[in-house]
C-alpha positions in Angstrom: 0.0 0.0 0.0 1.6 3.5 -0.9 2.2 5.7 1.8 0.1 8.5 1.0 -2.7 6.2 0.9 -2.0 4.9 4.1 -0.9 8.2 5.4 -4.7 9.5 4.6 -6.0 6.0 6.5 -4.2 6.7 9.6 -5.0 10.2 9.5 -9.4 9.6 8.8 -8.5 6.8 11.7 -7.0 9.5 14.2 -9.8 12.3 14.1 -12.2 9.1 13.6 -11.3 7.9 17.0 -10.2 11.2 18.9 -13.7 12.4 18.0 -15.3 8.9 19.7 -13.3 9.5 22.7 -14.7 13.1 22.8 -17.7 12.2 22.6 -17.2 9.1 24.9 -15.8 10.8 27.8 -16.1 14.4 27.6 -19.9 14.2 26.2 -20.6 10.9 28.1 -23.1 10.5 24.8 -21.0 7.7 22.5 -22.2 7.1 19.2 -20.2 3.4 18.5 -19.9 0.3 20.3 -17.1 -0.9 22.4 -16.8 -3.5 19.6 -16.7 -1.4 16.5 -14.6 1.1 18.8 -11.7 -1.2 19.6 -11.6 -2.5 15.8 -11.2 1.0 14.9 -8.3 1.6 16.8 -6.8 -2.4 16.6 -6.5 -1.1 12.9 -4.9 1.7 13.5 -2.3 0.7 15.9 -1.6 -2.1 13.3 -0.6 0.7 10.6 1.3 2.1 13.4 3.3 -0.3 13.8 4.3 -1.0 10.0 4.4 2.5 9.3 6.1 4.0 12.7 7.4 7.2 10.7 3.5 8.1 9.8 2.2 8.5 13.5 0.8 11.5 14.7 1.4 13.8 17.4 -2.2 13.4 18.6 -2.7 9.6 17.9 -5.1 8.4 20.2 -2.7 5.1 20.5 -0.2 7.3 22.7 -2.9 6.8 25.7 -1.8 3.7 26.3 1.6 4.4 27.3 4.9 5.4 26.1 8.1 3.5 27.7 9.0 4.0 31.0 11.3 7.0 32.0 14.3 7.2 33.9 13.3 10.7 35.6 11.2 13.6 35.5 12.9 16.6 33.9 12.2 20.0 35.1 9.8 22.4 33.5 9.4 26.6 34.2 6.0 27.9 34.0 5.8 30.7 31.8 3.1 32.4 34.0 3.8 31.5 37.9 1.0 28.9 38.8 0.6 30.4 42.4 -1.1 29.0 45.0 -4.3 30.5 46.5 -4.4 32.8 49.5 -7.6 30.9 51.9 -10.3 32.0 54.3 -12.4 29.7 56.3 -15.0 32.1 57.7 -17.9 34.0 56.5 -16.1 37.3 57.6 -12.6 36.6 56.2 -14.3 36.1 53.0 -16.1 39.4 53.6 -12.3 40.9 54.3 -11.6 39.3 50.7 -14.5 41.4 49.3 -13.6 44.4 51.0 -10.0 44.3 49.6 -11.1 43.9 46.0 -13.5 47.0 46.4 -10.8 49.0 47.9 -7.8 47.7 45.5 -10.5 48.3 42.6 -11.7 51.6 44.2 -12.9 54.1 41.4 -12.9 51.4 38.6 -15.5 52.2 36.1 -17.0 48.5 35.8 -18.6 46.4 38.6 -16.6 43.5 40.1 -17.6 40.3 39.0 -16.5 36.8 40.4 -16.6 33.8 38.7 -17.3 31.2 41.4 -16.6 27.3 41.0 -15.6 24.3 43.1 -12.4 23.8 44.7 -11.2 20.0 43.3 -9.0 18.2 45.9 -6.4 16.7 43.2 -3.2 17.4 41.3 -2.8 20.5 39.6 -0.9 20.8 36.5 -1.0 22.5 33.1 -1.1 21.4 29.5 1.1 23.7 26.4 -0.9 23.1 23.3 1.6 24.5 19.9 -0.8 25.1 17.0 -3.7 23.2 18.8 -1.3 20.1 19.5 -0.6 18.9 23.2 3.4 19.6 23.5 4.0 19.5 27.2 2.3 18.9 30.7 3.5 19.5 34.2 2.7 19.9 37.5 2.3 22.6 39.3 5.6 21.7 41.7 6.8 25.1 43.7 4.3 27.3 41.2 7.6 28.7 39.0 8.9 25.1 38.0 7.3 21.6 38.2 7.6 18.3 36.1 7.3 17.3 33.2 5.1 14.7 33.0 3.7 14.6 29.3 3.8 11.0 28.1 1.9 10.6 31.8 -0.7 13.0 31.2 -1.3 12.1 27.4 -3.0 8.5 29.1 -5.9 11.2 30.6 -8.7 10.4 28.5 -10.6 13.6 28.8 -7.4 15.7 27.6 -7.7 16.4 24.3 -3.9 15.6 22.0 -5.3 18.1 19.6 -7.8 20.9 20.4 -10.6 20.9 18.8 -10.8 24.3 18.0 -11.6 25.0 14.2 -8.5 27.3 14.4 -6.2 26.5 16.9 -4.3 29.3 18.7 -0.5 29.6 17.8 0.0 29.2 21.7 -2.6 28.1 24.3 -1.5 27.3 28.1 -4.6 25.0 29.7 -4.4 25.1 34.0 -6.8 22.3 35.8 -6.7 18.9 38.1 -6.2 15.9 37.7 -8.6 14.2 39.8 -10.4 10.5 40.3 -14.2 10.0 40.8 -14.9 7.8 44.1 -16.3 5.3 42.8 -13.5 4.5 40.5 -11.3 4.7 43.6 -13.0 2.9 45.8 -12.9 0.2 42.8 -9.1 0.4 42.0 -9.2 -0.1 46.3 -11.1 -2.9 45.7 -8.8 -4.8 42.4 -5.3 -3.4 44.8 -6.9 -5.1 48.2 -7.7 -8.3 46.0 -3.9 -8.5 44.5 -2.1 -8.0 48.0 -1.4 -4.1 47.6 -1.2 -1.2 49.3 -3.9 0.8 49.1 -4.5 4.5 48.7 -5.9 6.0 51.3 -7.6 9.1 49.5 -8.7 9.7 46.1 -6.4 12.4 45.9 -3.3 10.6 47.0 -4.2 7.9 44.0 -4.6 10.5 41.8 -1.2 12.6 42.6 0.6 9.2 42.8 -1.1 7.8 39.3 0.6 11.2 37.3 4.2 10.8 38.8 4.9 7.2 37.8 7.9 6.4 35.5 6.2 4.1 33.5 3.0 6.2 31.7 1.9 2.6 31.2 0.7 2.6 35.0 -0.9 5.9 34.6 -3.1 4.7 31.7 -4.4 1.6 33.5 -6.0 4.5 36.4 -9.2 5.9 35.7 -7.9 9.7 35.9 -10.5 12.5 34.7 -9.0 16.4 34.2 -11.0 19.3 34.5 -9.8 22.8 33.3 -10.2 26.0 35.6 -8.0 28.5 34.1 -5.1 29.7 31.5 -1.7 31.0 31.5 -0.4 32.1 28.2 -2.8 32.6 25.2 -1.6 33.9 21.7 -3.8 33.4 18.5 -6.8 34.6 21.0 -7.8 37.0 23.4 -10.3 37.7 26.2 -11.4 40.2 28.4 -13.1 37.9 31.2 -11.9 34.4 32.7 -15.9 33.1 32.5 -15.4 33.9 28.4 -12.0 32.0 28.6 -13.3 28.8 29.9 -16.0 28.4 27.2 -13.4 28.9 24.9 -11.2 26.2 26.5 -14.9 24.2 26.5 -15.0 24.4 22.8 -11.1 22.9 22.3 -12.5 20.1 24.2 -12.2 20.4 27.9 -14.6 19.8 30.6 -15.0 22.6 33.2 -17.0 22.6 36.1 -20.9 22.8 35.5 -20.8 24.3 38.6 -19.0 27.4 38.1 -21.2 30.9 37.5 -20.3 34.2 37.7 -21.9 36.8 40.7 -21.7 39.9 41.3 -23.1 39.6 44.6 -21.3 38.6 47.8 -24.5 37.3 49.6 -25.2 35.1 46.3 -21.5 33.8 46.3 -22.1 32.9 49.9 -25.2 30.9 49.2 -23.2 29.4 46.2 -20.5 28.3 49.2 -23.2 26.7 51.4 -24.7 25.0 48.1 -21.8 23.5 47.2 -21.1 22.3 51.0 -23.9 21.1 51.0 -23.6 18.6 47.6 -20.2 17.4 49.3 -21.3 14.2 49.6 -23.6 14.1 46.2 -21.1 14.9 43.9 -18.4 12.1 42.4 -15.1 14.3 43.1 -13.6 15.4 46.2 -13.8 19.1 46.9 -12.5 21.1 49.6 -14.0 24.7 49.1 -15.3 26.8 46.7 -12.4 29.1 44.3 -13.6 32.9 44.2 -12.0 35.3 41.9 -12.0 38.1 40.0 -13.6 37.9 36.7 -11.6 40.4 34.7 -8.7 39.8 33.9 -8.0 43.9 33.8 -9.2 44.1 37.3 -7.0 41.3 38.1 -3.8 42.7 36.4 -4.7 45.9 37.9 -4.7 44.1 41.8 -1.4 42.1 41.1 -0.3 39.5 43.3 1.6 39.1 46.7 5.1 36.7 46.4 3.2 34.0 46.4 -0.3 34.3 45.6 -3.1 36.3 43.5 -4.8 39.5 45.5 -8.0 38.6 43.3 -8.1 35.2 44.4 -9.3 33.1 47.6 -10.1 29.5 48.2 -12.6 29.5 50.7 -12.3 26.4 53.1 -14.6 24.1 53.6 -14.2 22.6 57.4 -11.8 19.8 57.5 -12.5 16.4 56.8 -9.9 15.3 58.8 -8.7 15.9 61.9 -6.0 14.5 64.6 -6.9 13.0 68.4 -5.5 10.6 70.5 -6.6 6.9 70.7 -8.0 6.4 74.7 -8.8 2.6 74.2 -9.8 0.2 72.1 -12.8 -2.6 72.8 -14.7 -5.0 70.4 -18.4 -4.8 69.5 -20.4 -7.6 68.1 -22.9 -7.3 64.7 -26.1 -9.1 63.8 -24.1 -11.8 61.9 -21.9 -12.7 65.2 -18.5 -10.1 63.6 -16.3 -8.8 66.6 -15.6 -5.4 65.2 -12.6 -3.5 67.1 -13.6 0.2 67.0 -11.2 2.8 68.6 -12.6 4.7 71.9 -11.2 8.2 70.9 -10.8 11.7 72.7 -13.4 13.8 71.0 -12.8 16.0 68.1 -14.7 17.3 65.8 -14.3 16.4 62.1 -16.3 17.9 59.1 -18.1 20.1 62.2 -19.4 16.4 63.9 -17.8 15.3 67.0 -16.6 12.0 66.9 -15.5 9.8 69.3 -15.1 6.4 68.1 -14.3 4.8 64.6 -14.2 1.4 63.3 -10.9 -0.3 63.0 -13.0 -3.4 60.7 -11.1 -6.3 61.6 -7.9 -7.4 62.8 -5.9 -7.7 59.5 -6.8 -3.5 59.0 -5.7 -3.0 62.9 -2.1 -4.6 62.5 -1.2 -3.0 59.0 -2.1 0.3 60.2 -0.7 -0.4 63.9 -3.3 1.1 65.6 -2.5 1.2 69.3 -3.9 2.2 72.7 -2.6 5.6 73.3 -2.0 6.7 69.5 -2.1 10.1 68.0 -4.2 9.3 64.9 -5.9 10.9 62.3 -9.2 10.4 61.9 -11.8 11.6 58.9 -15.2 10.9 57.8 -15.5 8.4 54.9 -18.0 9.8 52.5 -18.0 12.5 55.5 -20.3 10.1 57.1 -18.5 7.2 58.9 -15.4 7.9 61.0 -12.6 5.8 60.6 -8.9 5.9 61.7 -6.8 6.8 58.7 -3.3 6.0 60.3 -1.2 6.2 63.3 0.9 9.3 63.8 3.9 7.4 65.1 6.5 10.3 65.3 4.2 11.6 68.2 4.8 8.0 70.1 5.9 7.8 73.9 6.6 4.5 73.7 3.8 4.4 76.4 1.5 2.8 73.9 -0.2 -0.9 74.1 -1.0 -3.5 71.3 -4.6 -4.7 71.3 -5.4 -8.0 71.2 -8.3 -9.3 69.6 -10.3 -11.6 72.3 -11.4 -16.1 71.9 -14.2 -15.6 73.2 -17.3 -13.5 72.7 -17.5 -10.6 75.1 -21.3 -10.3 75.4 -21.8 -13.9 76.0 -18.2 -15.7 76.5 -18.6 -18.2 73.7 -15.5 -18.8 71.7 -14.6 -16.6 69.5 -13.1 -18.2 65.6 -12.0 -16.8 62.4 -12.7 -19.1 59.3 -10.1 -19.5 56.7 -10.3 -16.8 54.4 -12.4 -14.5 56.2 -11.4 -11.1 57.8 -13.1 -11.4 60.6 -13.5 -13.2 64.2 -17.2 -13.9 64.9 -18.7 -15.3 67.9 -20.1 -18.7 67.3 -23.5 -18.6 69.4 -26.6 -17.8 67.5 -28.5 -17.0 70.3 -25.6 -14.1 71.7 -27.9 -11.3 73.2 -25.3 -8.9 71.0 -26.7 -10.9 68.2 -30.2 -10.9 68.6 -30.7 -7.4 69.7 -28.8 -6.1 66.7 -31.0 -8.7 64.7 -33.7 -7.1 65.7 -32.8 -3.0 65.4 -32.3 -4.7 61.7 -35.5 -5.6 61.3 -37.3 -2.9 62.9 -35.3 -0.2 61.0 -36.8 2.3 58.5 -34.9 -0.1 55.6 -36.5 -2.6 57.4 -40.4 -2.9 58.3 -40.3 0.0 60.2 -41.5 0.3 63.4 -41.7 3.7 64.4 -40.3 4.8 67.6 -38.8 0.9 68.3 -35.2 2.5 68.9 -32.2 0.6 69.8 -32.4 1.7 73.6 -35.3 0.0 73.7 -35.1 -3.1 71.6 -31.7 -3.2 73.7 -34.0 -3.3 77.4 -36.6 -5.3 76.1 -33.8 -8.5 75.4 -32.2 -7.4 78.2 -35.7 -7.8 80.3 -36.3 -11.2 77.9 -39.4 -10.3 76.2 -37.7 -11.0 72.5 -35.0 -13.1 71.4 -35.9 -13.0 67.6 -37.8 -10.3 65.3 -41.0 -12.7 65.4 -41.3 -12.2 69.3 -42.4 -8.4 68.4 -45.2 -9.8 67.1 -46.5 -11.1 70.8 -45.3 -8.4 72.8 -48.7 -6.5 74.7 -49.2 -3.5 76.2 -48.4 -4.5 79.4 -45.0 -6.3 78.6 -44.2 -2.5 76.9 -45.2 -0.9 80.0 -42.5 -3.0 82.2 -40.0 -0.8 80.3 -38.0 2.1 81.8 -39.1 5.7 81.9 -42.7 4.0 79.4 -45.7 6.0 80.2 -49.2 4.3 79.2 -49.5 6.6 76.0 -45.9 5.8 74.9 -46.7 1.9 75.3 -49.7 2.2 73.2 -47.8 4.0 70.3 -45.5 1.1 70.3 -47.5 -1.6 70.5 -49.6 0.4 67.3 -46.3 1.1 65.0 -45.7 -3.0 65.8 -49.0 -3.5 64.4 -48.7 -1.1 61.3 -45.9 -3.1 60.5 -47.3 -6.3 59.9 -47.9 -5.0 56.2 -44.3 -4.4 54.6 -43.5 -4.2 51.3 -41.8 -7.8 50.0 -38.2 -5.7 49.4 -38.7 -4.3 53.0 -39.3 -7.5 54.5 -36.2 -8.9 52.3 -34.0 -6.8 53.9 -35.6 -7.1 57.3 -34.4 -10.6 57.7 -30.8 -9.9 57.3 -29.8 -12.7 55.0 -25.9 -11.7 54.6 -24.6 -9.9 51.9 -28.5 -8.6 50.9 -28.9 -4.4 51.2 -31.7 -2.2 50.1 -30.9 -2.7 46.8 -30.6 -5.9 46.4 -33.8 -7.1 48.0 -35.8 -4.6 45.9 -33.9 -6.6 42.9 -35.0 -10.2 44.3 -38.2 -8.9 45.4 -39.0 -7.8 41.6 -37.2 -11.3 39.8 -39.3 -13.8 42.3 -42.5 -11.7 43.0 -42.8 -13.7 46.9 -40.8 -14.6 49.8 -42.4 -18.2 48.8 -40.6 -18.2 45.5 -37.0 -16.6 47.3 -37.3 -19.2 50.1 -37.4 -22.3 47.2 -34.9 -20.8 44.6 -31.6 -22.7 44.4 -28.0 -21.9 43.8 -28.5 -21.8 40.0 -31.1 -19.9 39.5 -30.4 -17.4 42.2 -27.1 -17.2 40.1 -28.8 -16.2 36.6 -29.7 -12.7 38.3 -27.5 -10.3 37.0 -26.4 -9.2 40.2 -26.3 -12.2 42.2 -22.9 -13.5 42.5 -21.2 -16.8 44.3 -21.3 -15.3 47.4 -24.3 -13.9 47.6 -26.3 -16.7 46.3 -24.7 -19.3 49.0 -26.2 -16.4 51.4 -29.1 -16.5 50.3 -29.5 -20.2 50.3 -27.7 -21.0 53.4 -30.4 -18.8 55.1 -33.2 -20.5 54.1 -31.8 -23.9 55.1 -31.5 -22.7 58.5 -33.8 -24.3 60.4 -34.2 -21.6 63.2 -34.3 -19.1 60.1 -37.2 -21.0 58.7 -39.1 -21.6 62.2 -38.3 -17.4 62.3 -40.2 -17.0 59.3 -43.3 -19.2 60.5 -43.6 -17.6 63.5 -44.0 -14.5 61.8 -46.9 -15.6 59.7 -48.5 -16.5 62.8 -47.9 -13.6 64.4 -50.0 -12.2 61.7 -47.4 -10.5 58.9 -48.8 -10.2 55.9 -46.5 -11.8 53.3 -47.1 -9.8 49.9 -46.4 -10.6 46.5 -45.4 -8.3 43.3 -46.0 -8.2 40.2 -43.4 -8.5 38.0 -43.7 -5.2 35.5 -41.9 -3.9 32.4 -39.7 -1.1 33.5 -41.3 1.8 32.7 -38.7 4.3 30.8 -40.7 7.1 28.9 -37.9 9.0 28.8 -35.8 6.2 27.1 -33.6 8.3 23.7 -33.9 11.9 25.8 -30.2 13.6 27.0 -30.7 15.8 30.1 -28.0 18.3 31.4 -28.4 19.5 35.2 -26.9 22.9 36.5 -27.3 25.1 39.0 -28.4 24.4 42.6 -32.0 22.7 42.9 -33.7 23.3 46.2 -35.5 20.3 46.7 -33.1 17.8 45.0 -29.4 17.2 45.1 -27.6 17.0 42.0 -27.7 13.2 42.7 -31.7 12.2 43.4 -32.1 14.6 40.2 -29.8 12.6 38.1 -31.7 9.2 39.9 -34.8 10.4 39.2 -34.2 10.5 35.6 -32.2 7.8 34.8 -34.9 5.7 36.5 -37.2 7.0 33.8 -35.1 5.8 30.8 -33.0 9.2 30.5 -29.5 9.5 29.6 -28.2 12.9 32.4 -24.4 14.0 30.7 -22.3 16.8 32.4 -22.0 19.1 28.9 -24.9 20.7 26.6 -24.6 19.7 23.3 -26.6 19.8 19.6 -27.6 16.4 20.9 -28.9 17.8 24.7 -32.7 17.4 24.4 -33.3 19.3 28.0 -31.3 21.2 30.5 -32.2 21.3 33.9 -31.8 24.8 35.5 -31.4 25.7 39.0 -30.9 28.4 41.2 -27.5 30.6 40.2 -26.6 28.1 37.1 -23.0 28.2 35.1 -22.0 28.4 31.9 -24.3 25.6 30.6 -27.4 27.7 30.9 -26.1 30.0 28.3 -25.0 27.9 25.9 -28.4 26.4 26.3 -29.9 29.4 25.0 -27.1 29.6 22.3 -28.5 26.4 21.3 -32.3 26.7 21.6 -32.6 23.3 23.7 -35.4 23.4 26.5 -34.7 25.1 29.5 -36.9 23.7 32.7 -36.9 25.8 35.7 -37.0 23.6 38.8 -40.8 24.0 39.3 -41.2 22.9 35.4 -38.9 20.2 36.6 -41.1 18.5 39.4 -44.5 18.9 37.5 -42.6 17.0 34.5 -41.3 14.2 37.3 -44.9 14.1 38.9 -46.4 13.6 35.3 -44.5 9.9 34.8 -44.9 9.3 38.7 -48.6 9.5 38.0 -48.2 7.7 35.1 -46.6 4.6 37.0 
């Protein structure tokens, strides 16, 4: 085959595939299969390879790795990448406001701040010559950092080549490299599995993924950049940094859908507690919100100190983690007979919630991390919900401090104690363990269980403790007179009781699922077996197989699931609550019901009476496909209170705008329809 023939096949192959990964994971709204994907580029790295003279600078083959390098070579920013000057209060922001009137004092336009989330990753920046990716760095000391190119060129949402239909002679791209948490928890998961360390943040993994020798490594993590700012432009100009970062939009970048531009300071602050608020929702880690200046005259005008911008602050959000010392450490037992050791810590408050114990899981986690009585640890809030011990601080260590000892026998009932090959974790062999049973039965009376309102765990706790039940079934003969034997019960209080135990004799079949606490079976899951078998009746007789065939059954689970059933004091369980009058309902087994199926939604701006997360649910649940960037193909965009960029280009585009009240009478319309 001549060259210029295959020169013109390797180059249709190139923006072929760059424009499938653009649209893959940038758009998130793919046009090919994985199938006809992968022959595309299996044909193109075979040309490659025959013809190594005709590969391009953006060839999308150069994601997977280039050979390993011996160092990282230095590289000087052309602009400083300075760090950010912080405040952590509502009034030092206010001083930051303050300053920027006073610096800007006399100016003839109104200050205006563009506003956006402050990613907790790595931040580096990209040189793009004539719309081609020539080098990438990190940030290092903000002058000089390293070059880390090949590393950064395995970063499936950078673009090699803008896509700009005229590329600027010179354009300098600023962002983060960051990882989403559920890919981390997954890489966790696959490091835990092959004996490896494991990352304890998904910062650290990302960080630690860019400044590998061998790109090859890099490629294999599932890293995601998004761009926040530029250094040098030349080919282009703009007046505002909002205006910038559409433009850097259009080469192909992702930026924050969560970035707007105020004028306001009370807005901005709402915008702060918005975004503090959707911690949790969101799939990256942030740490703040960034607030600066919008023009880039009124920035030039302001300067910068030696080491940061004065139109510039990061503001805070509290700190997820936090430092305390380790006062003891004792074991609790679960529902399923685990011995959990959980650190007794000196209180401190993390992510403004005072904690004062955290899990340590199981033994193996309490020896790698050599947790001991009398540690300095740090401590954080995973998800910023569950505390847990991150590490030891041993540089702060007396020598003072004690090794714990996980116990043989139970300590609630002093049964021996045994860890199974293969398993993690010591359990306590007796069945009929009052730790057990009462945390059994706070299972089953739960909210995700058949919930009994007002049956807390104090009293579920006195009432196995006074021997009134030993199993969830025993609820279903307590009167009002065994309630009344309780402390601190008045008569009314009894009554209540005894009426939420009736209420809950009719559950729903995925409520009563969960309620029995077959291992390894959440929420989720039981609404999944309650939909595939229609009746506790049909769960109760399925067998390995066919529990297998469900799509997210596996091994495990399945020999749960069966091993409960076979239980005969399981089974007896189960009787005993049909005679103590629970209703045992049966579904239907119904077509999903996806009117929304072919329809792309974008969601931006803050939604009072959804997060960004139950939106997104609520849609997807309906058939809908939600992507993070308007396009020609977005069908509707979603708009919230104080919304970014994406609104305008929305209008730009004519797509359908719903205001949030347009929103819920558009969800209530398929609910009814249900």
């Amino acid at each position: 085959m001549p060259d210029d023939k295959v020169k013109k096949e390797i180059d249709k192959l190139v923006e072929e595939i760059n424009q499938h990964n653009y649209r893959y994971y940038v758009l998130d709204d793919p046009e090919i299969s994985d199938a006809e994907y992968d022959r595309l580029f299996d044909r193109l790295a075979e040309l490659e390879k025959k013809h190594p003279e005709l590969k391009r600078p953006d060839s999308p083959t150069q994601r997977v790795g280039a050979e390993p390098a011996e160092k990282f070579n230095s590289v000087k920013h052309s602009v400083p990448m300075l760090s950010l000057g912080k405040c952590n209060t509502e009034e030092e922001f206010d001083d930051f406001v303050r300053r920027c009137n006073d610096e800007l004092a006399g100016d003839a336009d109104k200050i205006e701040y563009h506003v956006e989330p402050k990613f907790d990753g790595l931040a580096v920046e990209l040189v793009y010559k004539n719309g081609i990716l020539e080098i990438g760095s990190t940030r290092g000391n903000g002058v000089t950092g390293e070059e880390i190119t090949e590393n950064l060129k395995t970063v499936r949402t950078i673009p090699l080549k803008l896509r700009a239909e005229k590329p600027p002679k010179l354009l300098e791209v600023r962002g983060e490299v960051i990882m989403h948490k559920d890919d981390f928890e997954k890489m966790n998961k696959k490091r835990e599995e092959e004996a490896l360390d494991l990352f304890a943040n998904p910062r650290n993994a990302a960080a630690g993924s860019l400044r590998q020798l061998d790109p090859k490594i890099t490629a294999s993590r599932p890293l995601r950049f998004f761009a926040y700012g530029i250094g040098l432009i030349e080919g282009e100009s703009f007046e505002k940094l909002g205006d910038a970062l559409e433009y850097v939009e259009e080469c192909g970048f992702i930026i924050s859908d969560e970035s707007e531009i105020n004028d306001d300071p009370e807005n901005i602050k709402k915008k702060y507690y918005a975004l503090l608020d959707q911690r949790t929702d969101v799939q990256y880690d942030m740490d703040g919100a960034v607030i600066k200046v919008n023009s880039f005259r009124q920035q030039s005008k302001m300067g910068e100190l030696s080491r940061s911008p004065r139109w510039a602050t990061a503001w805070k959000f509290p700190p997820a983690e936090e430092t305390t010392k380790v006062e003891d450490i004792f074991v609790q037992v679960g529902r399923t007979g685990i011995i959990t050791p959980v650190a007794a810590l000196k209180p401190v408050r993390v992510s403004g919630v005072e904690v004062r114990r955290a899990s340590l899981h199981n033994e193996d986690e309490l020896r790698k991390k050599d947790i001991r009585i009398g540690d300095t640890v740090v401590i954080r809030r995973a998800g910023d919900v569950i505390p847990e011990v991150v590490k030891a601080v041993k540089s702060k260590r007396s020598g003072d401090e004690k090794e714990f000892e996980m116990p043989d026998k139970c300590p609630v009932c002093g049964q021996p104690a045994t860890r199974l090959e293969g398993e993690a974790y010591y359990r306590c062999t007796n069945i009929a363990c009052p730790a057990q049973v009462k945390e059994r039965i706070i299972h089953f009376a739960s909210k995700s269980g058949v919930d009994i309102d007002g049956l807390g765990d104090k009293l579920i706790e006195q009432m196995v403790e006074k021997d009134l039940i030993n199993t969830p079934a025993d609820l279903y003969s307590l009167k009002k007179y065994d309630v009344l034997k309780l402390e601190r019960m008045a008569d009314k209080s009894a009554q209540n009781i005894i009426d939420a135990i009736d209420a809950s004799r009719k559950p729903e079949l995925r409520q009563l699922i969960h309620a029995l606490g077959i291992r390894n079976v959440g929420e989720h899951l039981a609404d999944v077996l309650a939909s595939y078998f229609g009746s506790l009746e049909n769960l109760m007789q399925a067998d390995y197989d066919e529990l297998s065939e469900i799509n997210e059954v596996g091994p495990t689970i399945a020999d749960s699931i069966v091993n409960f059933f076979k239980n005969d004091q399981n089974k007896k369980m189960i009787e005993r609550l049909k005679e103590g009058g629970m209703k045992f309902p049966t579904v239907e087994k119904k077509q999903a019901f996806t009117p929304l199926e072919g329809q792309t939604f974008v969601l931006t701006g803050s939604l009072s009476n959804y997060s960004r997360r139950q939106a997104k649910e609520a849609l997807e649940k309906l058939g809908a496909k939600v992507t993070s960037s308007v396009s020609k193909k977005t069908d509707h965009v979603v708009v919230g209170a104080d919304p970014g960029s994406k609104y305008d280009k929305a209008r730009k585009l004519d797509i359908d705008i719903m205001d949030e009240n347009k929103f819920e009478e558009f969800l209530k319309k398929y609910e009814r329809k249900q």
